[in-house]
Every structure is written in C-alpha cells, then in structure tokens.
ROTOR-946842 format. One record per residue (C-alpha): residue number from 1; z, x, y. Coordinates in steps of 0.25 Angstrom, whole numbers. Layout:
N
     i       z       x       y
   NUM       Z       X       Y
...
This chain:
222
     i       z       x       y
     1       0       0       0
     2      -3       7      14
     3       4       5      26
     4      -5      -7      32
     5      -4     -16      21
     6      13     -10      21
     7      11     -14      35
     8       7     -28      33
     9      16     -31      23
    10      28     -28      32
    11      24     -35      42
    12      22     -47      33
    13      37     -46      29
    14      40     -44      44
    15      32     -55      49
    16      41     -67      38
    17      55     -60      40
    18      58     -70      49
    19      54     -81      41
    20      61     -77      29
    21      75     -82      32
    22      69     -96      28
    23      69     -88      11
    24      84     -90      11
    25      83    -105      11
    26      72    -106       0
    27      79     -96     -10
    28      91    -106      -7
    29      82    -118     -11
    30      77    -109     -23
    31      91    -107     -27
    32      94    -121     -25
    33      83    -125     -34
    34      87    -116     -45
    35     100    -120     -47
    36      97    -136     -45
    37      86    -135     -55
    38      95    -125     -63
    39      82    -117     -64
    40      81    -103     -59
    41      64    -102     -61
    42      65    -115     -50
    43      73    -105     -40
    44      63     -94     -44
    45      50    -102     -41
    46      57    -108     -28
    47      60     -94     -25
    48      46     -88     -26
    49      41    -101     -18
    50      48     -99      -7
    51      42     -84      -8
    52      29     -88      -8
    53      32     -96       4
    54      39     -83      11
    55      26     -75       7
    56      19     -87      15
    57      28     -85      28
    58      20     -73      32
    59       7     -80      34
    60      16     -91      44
    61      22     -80      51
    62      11     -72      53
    63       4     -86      58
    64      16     -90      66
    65      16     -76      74
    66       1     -74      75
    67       3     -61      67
    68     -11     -61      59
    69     -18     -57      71
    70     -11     -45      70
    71     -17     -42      58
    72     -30     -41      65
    73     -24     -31      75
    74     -16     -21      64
    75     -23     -10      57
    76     -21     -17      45
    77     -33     -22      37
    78     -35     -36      31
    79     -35     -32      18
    80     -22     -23      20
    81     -15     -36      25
    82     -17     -45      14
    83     -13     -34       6
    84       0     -33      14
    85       2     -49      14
    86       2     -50      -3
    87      11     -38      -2
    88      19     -44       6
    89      18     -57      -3
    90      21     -48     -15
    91      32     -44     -11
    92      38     -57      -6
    93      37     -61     -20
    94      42     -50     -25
    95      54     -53     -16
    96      55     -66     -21
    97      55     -62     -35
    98      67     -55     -33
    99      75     -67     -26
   100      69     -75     -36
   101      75     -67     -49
   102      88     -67     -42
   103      88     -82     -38
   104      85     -84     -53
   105      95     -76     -58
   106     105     -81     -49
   107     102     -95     -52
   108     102     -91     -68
   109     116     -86     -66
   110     122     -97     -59
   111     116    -107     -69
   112     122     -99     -80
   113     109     -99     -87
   114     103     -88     -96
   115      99     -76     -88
   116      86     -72     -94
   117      78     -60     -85
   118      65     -63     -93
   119      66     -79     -86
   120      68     -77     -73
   121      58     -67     -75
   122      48     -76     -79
   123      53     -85     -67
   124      49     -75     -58
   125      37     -73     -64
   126      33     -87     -61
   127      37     -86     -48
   128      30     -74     -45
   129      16     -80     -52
   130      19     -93     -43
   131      21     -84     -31
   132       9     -75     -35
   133       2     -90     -34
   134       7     -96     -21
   135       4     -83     -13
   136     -11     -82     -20
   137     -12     -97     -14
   138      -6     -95       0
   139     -11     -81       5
   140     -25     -83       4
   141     -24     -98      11
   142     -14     -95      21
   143     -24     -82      24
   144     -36     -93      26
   145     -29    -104      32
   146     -17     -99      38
   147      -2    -102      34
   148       0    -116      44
   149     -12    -120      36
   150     -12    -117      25
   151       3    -119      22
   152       3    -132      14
   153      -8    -128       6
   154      -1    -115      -1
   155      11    -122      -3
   156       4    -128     -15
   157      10    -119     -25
   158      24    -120     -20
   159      21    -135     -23
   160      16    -135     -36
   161      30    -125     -40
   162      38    -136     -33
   163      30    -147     -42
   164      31    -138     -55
   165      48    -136     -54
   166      49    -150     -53
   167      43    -155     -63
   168      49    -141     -73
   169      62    -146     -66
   170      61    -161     -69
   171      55    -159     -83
   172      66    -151     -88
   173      78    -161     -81
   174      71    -171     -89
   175      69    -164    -101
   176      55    -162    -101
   177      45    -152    -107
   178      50    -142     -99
   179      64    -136    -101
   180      72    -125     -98
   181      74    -119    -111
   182      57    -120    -115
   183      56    -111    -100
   184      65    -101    -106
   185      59    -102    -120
   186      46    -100    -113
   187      51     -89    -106
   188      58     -82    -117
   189      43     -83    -124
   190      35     -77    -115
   191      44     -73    -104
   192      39     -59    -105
   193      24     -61     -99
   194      28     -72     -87
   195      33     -61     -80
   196      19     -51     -81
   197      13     -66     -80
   198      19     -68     -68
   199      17     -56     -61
   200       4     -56     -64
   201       0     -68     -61
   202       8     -68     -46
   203       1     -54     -43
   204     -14     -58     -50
   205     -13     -71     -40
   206      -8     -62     -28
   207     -19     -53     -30
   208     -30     -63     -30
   209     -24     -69     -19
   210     -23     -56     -11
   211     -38     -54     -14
   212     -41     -68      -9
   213     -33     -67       3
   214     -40     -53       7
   215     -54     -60       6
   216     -50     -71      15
   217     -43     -62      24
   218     -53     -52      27
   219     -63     -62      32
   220     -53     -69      41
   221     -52     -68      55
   222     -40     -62      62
C-alpha cells in the first residue's frame, strides 16, 4: 500500500470519527437482541449490520462537507482512492468482527450456554459474507447516485437480514423446522469450511465490488 492510497484511507476514518458516537447505541441494540432472543449469532448479525451502515457514514460525510471535490484537488488518483475507500471498509469490518466475537462471547457467558469457539466462528463467518454483501451492494451505487440518493436502496440487505432473523426466531419459539440444536449440529458437521467460506466469499464480493466501483469512478465527474 503506498502512502496516497494510506492517505485516503486515514482521512476516511477522519472524516466518520464524528459520526461514530451513534456505534454505542447500535451495539446496545445488538446486545439487546442477543439476550431477548437468547441467540448470540442474532447480536453478531446485528452487530455486523450496523458495521456496514458505519462503512456507509463515510459517503454522507464526505457529501455533507463537500469533501469529494477535494478528491479532485489532492494528488491522489482515482483508482488510489477507491482502493483507499475498500480498505477502509475492510478494516471496519475487520473492527466489527472483533466486537462482534466479544458480543458473542459475552452473551454466551451470560446465557450460561455452551461456549463452543468453532460456532461463534461460524457466526462470524456469516456476518463477515453478509457484510462482504452489503458493502459489494452499496459502494458502487452510492459512488453512481450519491449517498442521499441512493440511501433506501442499499438498505436492502439489511432488510432481508431483519426478515430472515424473524422468521429463524419465530420458527424456532414455535417449534419449527429450525431449531437451535439442528444450528449446532450443523455446525459441528461442517463448522470447519463456513469459516474459509465466509472469508472468501465477503472478500470475492468485495473485490468485485472494488472493480465495479473503479470502473464507475473513473468515468465520473469531480
């Protein structure tokens, strides 16, 4: 990584420092969640959600302070700066994946259930190919359209998680297909490939994303 692209991705983290204050609240929510639904992968899917709308600040900040026109002024090259702005997302997730594992753990401990590594593991590894998803959504649309546009749109995905814990949640209070113990089973199976799965799959979709979103990019106006 030379210094431009470690430029752009400072002033990234810069540029949303302000905004994240407002992370405390979501992880309470995710916490919230976790313990109400007695799930921990519900407070580790909350948690990367609200990641993925903290990768998504940095577009509303730079829009709200008229900051990309700067972009045309630095000595820093288009491509350089969406390579700066995945990194950026990258390591937000990565972030997130660490506050996520703790959540987890926390909320495992409190619950007094089992502590099993390999399934918060596999937790995370859906979070982090659900967060790989969102981002490879937003990024390029919010690069075309701009984030006050495009906003509702790349909400989509957080959505169809929203959607998807309900109905796991409402199908295992009633007894169900889907139960806890089949999750864990499952897990136990195949535990060992959801997390290569996972990364893969997050990083594959942020990579074809990144390409996307340099294409667009480049023939944009600043």
């Amino acid at each position: 990584m030379n210094n431009r692209v470690r430029s752009a991705v400072k002033l990234d983290f810069y540029t949303v420092k302000a905004s994240m204050r407002t992370s405390v609240i979501m992880l309470v929510i995710a916490v919230i969640v976790g313990l109400a639904t007695r799930m921990p992968l519900f407070s580790i899917m909350f948690t990367m959600v609200f990641v993925v709308l903290i990768g998504g600040m940095v577009f509303q900040a730079h829009e709200k302070a008229g900051s990309d026109k700067l972009y045309g002024i630095l000595p820093l090259k288009k491509s350089e700066m969406i390579a700066g702005r995945y990194l950026y997302a990258l390591a937000v997730g990565a972030i997130g994946l660490v506050i996520a594992c703790i959540i987890g753990i926390i909320i495992t401990l409190i619950l007094k259930q089992p502590l099993n590594m390999l399934v918060i593991g596999s937790y995370l590894a859906i979070g982090f190919a659900y967060f790989g998803f969102a981002v490879g959504v937003s990024y390029p649309i919010y690069l075309k359209f701009s984030f006050a546009k495009a906003y509702v749109f790349t909400m989509l995905p957080m959505y169809l998680i929203v959607i998807i814990v309900v109905f796991v949640y409402r199908s295992m209070s009633r007894g169900g297909s889907i139960n806890a113990s089949q999750i864990t089973q499952f897990i136990s199976d195949y535990g060992y490939l959801i997390p290569i799965i996972g990364a893969v799959v997050g990083l594959a979709l942020l990579a074809i994303s990144a390409a996307i979103a340099n294409l667009i990019y480049t023939q944009k106006e600043i």
